[in-house]
N, C-alpha and C positions, 0 to 999 in steps of 0.2 A: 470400525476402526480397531485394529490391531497394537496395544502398547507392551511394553516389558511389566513384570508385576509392579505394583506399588510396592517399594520398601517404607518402612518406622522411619519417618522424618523429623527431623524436628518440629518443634510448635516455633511459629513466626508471629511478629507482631510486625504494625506499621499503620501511618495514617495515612488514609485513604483519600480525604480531603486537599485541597490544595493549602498550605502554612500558608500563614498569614493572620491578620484580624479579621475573626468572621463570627456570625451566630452561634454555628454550630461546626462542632469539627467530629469528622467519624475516624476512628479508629479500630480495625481488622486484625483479628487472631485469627489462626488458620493453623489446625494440629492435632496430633492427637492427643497432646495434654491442654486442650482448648478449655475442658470445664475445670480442669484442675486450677488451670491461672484463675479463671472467672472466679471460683473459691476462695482466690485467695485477695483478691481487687476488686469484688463487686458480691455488694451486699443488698439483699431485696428487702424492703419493706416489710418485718412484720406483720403479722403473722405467717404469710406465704412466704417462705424462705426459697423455697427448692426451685430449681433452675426448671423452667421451660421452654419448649422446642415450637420453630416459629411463632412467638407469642408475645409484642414487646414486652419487657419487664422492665418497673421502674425502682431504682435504688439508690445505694451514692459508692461511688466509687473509692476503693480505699489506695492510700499509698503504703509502700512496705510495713512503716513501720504501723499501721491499725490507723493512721488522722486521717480526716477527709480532704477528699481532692476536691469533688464535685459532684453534683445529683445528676442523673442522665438516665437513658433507655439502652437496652442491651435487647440486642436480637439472636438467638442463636438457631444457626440449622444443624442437623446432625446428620453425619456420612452417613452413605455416600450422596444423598440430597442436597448439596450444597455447591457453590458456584467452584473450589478447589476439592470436591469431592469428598473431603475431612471434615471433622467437625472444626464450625467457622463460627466465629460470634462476631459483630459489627455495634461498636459500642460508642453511643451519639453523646457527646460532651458540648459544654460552652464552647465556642472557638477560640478561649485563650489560648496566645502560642503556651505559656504559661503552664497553667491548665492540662494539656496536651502533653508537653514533653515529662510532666509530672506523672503522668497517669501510664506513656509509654514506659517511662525508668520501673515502676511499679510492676507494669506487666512482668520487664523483663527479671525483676526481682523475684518474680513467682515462677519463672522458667522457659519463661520467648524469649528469643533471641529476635534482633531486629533483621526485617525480610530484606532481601537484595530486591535490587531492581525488577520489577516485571515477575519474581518470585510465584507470586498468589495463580497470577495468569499460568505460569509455568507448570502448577503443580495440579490445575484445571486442565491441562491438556494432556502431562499425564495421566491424568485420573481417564480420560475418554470423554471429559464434557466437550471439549471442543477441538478441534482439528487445528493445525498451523498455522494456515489458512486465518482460520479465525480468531487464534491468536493474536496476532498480526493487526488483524481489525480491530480491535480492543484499542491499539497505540493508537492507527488510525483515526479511531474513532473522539478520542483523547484529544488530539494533535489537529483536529480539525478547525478551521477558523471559517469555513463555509457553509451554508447551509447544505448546498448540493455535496461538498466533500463527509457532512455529514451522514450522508440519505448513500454515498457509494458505502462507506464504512459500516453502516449500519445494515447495507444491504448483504453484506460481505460477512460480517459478522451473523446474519441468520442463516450462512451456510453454503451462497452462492457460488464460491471457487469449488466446495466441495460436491455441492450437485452438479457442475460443470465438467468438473474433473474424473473424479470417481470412478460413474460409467466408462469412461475410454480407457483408465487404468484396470479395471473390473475385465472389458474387453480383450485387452491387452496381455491380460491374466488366464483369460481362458484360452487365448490362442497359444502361448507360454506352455500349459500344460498339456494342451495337445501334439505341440511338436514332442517336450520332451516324455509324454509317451508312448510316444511314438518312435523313440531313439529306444526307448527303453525294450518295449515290447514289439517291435517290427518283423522278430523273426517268429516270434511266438503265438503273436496275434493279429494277424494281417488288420483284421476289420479296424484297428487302431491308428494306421496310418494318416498321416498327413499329405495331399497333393501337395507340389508349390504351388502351383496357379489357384488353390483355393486358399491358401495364407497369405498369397499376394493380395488376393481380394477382399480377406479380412484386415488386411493391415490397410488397404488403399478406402477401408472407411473410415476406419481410426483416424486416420491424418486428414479426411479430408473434416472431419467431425471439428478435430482438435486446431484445425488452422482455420475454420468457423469462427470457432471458440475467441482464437488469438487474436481474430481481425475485429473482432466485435468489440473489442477490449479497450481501443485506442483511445476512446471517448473517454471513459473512466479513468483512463491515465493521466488524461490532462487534466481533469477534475481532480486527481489525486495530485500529483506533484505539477500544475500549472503548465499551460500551455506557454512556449517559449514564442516569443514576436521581439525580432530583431529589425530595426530600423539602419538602414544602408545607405551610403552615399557619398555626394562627394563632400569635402568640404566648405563649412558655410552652405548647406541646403535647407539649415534651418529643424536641422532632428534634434536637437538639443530643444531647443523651442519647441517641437512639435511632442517632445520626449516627455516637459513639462507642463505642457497643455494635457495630456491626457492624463497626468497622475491629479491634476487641479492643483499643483503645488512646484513649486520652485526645486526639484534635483540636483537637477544636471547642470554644469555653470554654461553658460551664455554669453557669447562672443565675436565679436565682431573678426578679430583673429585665425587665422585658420590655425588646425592641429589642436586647440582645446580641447578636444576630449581623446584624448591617445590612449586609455583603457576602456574594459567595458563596464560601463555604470548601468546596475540593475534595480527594479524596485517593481515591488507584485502589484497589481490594480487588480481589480474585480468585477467584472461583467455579465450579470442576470446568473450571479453565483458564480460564474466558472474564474476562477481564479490566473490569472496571465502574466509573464514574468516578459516586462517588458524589458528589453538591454535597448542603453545607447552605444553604440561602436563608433569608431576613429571612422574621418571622414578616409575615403578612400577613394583616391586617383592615381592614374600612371605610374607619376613620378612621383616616390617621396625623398621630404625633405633631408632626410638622416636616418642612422638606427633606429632613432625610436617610432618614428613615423612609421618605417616601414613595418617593426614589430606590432606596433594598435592597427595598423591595416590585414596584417597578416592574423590577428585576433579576430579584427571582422568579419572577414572574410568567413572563418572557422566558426565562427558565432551562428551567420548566416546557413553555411552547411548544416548545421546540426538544429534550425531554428524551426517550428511547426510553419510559422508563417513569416516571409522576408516583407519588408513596408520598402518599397525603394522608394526611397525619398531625395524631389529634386527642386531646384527652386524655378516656380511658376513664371518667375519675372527676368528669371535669364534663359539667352536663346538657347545655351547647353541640354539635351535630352538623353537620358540612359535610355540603353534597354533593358526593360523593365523586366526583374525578380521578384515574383511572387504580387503584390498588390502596391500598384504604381499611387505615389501620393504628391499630390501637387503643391509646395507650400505656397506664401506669402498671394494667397488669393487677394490680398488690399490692397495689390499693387498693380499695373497694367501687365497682359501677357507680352511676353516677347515673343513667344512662337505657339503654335497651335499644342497642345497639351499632348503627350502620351495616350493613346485611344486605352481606356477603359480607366482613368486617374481618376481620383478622386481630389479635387480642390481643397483646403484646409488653409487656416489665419488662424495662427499662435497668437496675433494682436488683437481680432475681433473675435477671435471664437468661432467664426464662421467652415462650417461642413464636419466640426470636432465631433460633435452626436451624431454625422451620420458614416462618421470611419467608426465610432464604435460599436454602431450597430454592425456596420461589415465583418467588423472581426468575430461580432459574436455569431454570425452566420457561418464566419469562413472556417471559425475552430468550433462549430458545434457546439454552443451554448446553450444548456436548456433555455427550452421556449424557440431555439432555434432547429436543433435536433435530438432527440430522444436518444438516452443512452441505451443502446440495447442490451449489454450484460457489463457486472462490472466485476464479474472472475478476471484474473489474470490484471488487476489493477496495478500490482507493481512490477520492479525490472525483476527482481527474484522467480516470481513467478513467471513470466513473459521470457527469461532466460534460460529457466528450467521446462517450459513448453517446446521453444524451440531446441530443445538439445533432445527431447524425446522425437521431435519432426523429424530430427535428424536421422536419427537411432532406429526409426518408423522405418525411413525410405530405404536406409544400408537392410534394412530386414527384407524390405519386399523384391529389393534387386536381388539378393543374394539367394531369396527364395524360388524366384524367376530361375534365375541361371543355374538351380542343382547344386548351389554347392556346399550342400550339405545342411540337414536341422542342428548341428551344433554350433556353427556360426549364424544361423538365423536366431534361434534361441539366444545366444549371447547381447546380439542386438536387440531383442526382445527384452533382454532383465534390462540391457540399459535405459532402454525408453521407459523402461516401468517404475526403474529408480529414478527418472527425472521426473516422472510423475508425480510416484508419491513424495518426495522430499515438496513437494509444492504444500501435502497435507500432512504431512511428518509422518507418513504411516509405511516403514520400511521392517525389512526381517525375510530372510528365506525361509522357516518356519511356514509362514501362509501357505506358500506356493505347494511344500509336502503337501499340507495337508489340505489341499486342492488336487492334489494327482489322485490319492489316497480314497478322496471322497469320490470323487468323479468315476474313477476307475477298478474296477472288486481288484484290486493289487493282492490280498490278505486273501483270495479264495484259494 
């Protein structure tokens, strides 16, 4: 990875910990006046005074003016060994909020200044510990309230977008510097040249490596931001009921009434980890009532386009039958049928409970739930990424047509930097710099 130099930053403080009432609260200097503050706010035990590197030390913490705040441990690492690549000390206090805010005032009294958001992360991937990518993971990993949404972030965080990515951007870099030079030196140096039909066939791996990549991803993404299951129908079919049958709690209002539910009411459920963002939509038939009918059906509708998996949902006990969107669902099974079922439904009773555990096991089949399907990579987790892939597929195919048809290494090369720029922006690793000094190396330019 490739960054700008590190400039003289300032020293940052901030608690690491979540506020609140707790045991312990950790608090993070990150700077290069990191031992200067420690100097000035944290005093070791007699005899051993002098500051050591990863080695707890235990003392009391002082406030500006010499009182004591609290007794704790103090960790420090020294640059560039450290998670922000500066020297960083992690200083473990009681978890008074108290306590805490007492001990950050003192920091900054000694010369932090308090960190901005995401800061620490920020200045770790400047430094080259860790790429965008796994930047990124950090929040993820933070933010996660699953175990599986745990185990993608975590898996992502040891570097997975980056060994995904990398290679095809690496590729993408070598073919780069053989067309331009080849622009460069084509009159000078034949043996330099570039065919098209052999960059067409470097680029037609790249893409097909990278839409590998892309397609493997899908799983991970519902795992990361919840798989969408949008329940359809007509009015009165019983999806509000069926809506609150699956979350095991009362939502959605319930009604005998038609048009009750004319927005969409969402709420996340949980299925062997995978996380599912269940929406109820406005009943939807032919004719609506008025404006607003017709707007919550035109919501539905939209819901459903955009949904992983559609539940159409109809009522078992009237003769009315859809045809059936994504996975046909039968309600009010406690009642008699009216007509033979939808061929592949599944029966469900919001009243008895009855067939509830075995639509949730289908869904955890239908959206790949672990235990149901294996996540194969979980590079390319979010829409950034997944956005920035497809704009390089893009940038890929304009390169390999244009390479085809002759017309010219300087619009294949331009298409070329583009896909290399939507590569790296996935791992923050951008600068024409490299690319010289890739021609440079590669090619005796200097003989």
């Amino acid at each position: 990875m490739t960054h700008q130099p590190i400039q003289a930053e300032d020293t940052i403080v901030a608690l690491a910990t979540p506020p609140g009432r707790a045991a312990l609260g950790v608090v993070r200097v990150s700077g290069p006046a990191t031992r200067q503050v420690l100097g000035r706010v944290f005093r070791r035990r007699a005899p051993a005074t002098r500051l050591l590197v990863r080695r707890p030390m235990l003392g009391e913490f002082l406030a500006a003016d010499g009182g004591l705040i609290d007794e704790g441990l103090v960790l420090l690492y020294a640059a560039p060994a450290s998670y922000t690549g500066e020297d960083l000390a992690e200083c473990t206090l009681h978890g008074s909020t108290a306590l805490l805010r007492a001990f950050i005032s003192a920091c900054r009294a000694a010369g932090a200044r308090p960190a901005e958001p995401g800061e620490f992360t920020l200045r770790a991937f400047r430094a080259g510990k860790i790429d965008l990518a796994q930047a990124e993971a950090v929040a993820d990993l933070i933010d996660a309230t699953t175990a599986e949404q745990a185990r993608v972030a975590a898996r992502q965080l040891r570097g997975e977008v980056g060994n995904a990515i990398a290679p095809l951007a690496e590729a993408a870099f070598d073919l780069l510097a053989d067309v331009e030079a080849s622009l460069d030196f084509a009159d000078g140096e034949a043996d330099l040249g570039l065919a098209g039909a052999d960059a067409a066939q470097r680029i037609d791996v790249i893409v097909s490596q990278l839409q590998r990549v892309l397609g493997a991803s899908d799983s991970a993404r519902r795992v990361r931001e919840g798989a969408r299951v949008v329940l359809l129908g007509p009015p009165n079919a019983g999806k509000s009921s069926l809506f609150n049958a699956l979350l095991g709690r009362d939502r959605a209002i319930v009604s005998t009434e038609p048009g009750t539910t004319r927005d969409l009411v969402e709420e996340t459920m949980v299925i062997d980890g995978l996380p599912i963002v269940l929406v109820d939509a406005a009943g939807v038939d032919d004719v609506p009532t008025g404006a607003a009918d017709a707007e919550g059906m035109r919501r539905a509708r939209d819901a459903a386009a955009g949904a992983d998996l559609v539940l159409s949902v109809y009522d078992g006990s009237s003769a009315w039958r859809p045809q059936a969107l994504g996975l046909a669902v039968a309600t009010h099974a406690d009642l008699p049928l009216a007509a033979p079922l939808v061929e592949n439904s599944i029966s469900v009773s919001s009243v008895t409970g009855a067939g509830i555990d075995a639509l949730v096991s289908i869904l955890a089949e239908r959206l790949h739930a672990p235990g149901a399907a294996p996540i194969e990579s979980v590079a390319l987790a979010t829409e950034r990424h997944r956005a920035a892939a497809e704009a390089a597929i893009a940038a890929l195919q304009n390169a390999h047509a244009l390479a085809l048809s002759n017309a010219g290494g300087e619009l294949v090369a331009v298409e070329l930097r583009a896909a290399i720029g939507a590569l790296h922006s996935i791992l923050g690793n951008v600068g024409t710099e490299v690319l010289l000094g890739r021609i440079f190396s590669r090619f005796c330019i200097g003989k």
